[in-house]
N, CA, C and O atoms as a GROMACS GRO file, in nm:
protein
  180
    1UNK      N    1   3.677   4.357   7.453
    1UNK     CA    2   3.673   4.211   7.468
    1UNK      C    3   3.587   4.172   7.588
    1UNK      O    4   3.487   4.107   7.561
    2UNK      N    5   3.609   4.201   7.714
    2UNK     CA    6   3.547   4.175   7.809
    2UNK      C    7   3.371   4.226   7.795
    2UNK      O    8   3.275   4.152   7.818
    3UNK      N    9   3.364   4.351   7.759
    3UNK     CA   10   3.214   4.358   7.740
    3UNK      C   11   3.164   4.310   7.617
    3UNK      O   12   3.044   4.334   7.599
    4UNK      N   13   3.218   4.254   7.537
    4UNK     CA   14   3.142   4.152   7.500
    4UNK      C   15   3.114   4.015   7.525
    4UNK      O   16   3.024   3.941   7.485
    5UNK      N   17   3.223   3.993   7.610
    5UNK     CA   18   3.204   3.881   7.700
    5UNK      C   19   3.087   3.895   7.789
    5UNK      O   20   3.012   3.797   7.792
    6UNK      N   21   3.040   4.047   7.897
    6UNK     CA   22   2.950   4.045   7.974
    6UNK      C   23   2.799   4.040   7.911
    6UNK      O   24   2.697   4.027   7.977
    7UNK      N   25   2.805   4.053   7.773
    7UNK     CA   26   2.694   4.086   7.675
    7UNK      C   27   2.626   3.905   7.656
    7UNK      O   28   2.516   3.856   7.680
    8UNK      N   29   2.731   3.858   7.610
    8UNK     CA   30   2.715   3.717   7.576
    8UNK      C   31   2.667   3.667   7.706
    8UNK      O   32   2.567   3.596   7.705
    9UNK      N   33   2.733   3.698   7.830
    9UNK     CA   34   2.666   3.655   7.944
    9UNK      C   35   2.541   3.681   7.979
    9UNK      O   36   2.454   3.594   7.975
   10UNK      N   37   2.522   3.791   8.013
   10UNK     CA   38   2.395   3.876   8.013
   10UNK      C   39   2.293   3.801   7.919
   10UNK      O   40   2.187   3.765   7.970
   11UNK      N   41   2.314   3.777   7.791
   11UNK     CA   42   2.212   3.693   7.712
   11UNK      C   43   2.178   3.575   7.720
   11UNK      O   44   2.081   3.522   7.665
   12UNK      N   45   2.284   3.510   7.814
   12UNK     CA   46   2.284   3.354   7.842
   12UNK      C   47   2.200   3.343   7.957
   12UNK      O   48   2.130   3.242   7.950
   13UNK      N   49   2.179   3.424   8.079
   13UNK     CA   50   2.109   3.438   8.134
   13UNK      C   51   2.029   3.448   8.148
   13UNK      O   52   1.956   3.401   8.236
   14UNK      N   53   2.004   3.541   8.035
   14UNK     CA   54   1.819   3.594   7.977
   14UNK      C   55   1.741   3.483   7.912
   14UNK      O   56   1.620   3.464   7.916
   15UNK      N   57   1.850   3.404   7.841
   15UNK     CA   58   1.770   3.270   7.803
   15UNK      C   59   1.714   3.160   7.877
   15UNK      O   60   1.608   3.102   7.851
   16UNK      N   61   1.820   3.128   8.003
   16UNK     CA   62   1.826   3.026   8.127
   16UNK      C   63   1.707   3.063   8.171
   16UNK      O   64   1.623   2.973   8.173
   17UNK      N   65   1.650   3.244   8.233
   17UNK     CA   66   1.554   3.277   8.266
   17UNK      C   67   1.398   3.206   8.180
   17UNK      O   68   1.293   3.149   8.209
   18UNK      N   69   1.455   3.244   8.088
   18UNK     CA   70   1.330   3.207   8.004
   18UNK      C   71   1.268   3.095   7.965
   18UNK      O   72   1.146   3.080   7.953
   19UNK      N   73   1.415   2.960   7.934
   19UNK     CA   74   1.382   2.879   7.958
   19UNK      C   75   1.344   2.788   8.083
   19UNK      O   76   1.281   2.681   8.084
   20UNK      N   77   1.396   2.856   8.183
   20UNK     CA   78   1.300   2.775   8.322
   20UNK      C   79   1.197   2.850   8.329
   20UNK      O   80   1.146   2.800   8.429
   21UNK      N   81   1.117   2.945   8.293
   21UNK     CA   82   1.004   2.999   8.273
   21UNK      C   83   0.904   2.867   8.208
   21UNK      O   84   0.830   2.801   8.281
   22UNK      N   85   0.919   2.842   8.048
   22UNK     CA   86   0.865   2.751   7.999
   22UNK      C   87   0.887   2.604   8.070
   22UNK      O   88   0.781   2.540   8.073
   23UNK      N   89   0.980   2.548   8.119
   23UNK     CA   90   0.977   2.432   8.150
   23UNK      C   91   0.874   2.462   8.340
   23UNK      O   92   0.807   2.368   8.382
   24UNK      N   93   0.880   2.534   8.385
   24UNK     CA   94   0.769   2.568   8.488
   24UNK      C   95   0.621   2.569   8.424
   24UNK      O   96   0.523   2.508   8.465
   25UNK      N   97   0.628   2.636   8.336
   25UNK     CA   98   0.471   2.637   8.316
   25UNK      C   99   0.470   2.500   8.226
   25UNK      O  100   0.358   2.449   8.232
   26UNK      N  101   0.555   2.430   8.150
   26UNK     CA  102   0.467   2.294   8.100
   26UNK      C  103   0.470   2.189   8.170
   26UNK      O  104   0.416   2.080   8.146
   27UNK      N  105   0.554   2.231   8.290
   27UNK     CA  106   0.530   2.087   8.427
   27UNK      C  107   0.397   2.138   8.517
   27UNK      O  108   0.342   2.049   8.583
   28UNK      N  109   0.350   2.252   8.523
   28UNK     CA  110   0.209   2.279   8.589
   28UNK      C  111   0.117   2.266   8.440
   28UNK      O  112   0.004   2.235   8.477
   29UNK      N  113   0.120   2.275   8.307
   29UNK     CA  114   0.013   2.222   8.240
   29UNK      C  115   0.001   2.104   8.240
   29UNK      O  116  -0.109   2.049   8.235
   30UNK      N  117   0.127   2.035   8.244
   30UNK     CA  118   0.136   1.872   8.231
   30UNK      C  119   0.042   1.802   8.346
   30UNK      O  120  -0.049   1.718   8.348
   31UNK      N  121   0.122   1.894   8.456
   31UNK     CA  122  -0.004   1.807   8.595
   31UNK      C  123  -0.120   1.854   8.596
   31UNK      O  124  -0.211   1.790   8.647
   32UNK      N  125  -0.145   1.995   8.532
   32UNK     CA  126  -0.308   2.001   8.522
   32UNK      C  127  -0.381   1.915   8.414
   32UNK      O  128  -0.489   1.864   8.446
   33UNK      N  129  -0.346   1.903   8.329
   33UNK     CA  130  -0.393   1.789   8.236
   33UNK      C  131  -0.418   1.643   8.257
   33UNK      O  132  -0.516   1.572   8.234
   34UNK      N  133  -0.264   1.612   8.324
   34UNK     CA  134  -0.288   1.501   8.413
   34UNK      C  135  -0.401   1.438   8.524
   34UNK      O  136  -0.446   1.324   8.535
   35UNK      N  137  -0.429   1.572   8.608
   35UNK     CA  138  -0.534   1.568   8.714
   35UNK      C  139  -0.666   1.580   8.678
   35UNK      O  140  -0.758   1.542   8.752
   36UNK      N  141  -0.680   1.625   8.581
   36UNK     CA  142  -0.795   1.631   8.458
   36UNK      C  143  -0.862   1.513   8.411
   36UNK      O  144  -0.976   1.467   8.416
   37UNK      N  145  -0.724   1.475   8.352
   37UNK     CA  146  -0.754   1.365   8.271
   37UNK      C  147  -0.818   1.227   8.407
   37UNK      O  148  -0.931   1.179   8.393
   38UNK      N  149  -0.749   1.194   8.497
   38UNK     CA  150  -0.742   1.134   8.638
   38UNK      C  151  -0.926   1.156   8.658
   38UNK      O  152  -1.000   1.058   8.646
   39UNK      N  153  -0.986   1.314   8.691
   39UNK     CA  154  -1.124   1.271   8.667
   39UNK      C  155  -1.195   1.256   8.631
   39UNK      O  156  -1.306   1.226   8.674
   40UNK      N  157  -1.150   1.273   8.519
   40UNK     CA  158  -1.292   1.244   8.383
   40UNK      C  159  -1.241   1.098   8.389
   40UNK      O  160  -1.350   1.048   8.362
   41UNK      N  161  -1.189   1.029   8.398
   41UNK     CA  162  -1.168   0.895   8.453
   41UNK      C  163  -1.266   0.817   8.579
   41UNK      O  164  -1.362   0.741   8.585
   42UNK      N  165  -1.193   0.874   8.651
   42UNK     CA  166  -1.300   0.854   8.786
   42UNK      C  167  -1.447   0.862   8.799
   42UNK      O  168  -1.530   0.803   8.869
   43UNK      N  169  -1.454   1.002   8.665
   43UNK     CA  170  -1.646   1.001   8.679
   43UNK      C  171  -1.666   0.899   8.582
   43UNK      O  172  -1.742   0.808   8.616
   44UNK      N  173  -1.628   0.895   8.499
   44UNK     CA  174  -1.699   0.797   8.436
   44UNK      C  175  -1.699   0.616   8.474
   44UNK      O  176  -1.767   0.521   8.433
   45UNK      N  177  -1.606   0.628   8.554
   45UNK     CA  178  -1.622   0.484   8.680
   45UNK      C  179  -1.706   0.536   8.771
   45UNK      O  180  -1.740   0.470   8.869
   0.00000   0.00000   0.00000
């Protein structure tokens, strides 16, 4: 019972990991796109 309890944990973790993995990298694509977008703006003013 318990190690499957630590199993289920262990996997919940591995996911948390993974998903703050992806939400890190689409808040640095988001602002690179953003800052992007910001000068192709600017040059063309």
């Amino acid at each position: 019972m318990s190690t499957e309890q630590e199993l289920a944990k262990k996997q919940q973790l591995k996911w948390a990991k993974i998903i703050k993995t992806y939400v890190v990298l689409y808040c640095l694509l988001s602002a690179g796109l953003l800052i992007y977008a910001l000068r192709m703006v600017a040059s063309v003013n």
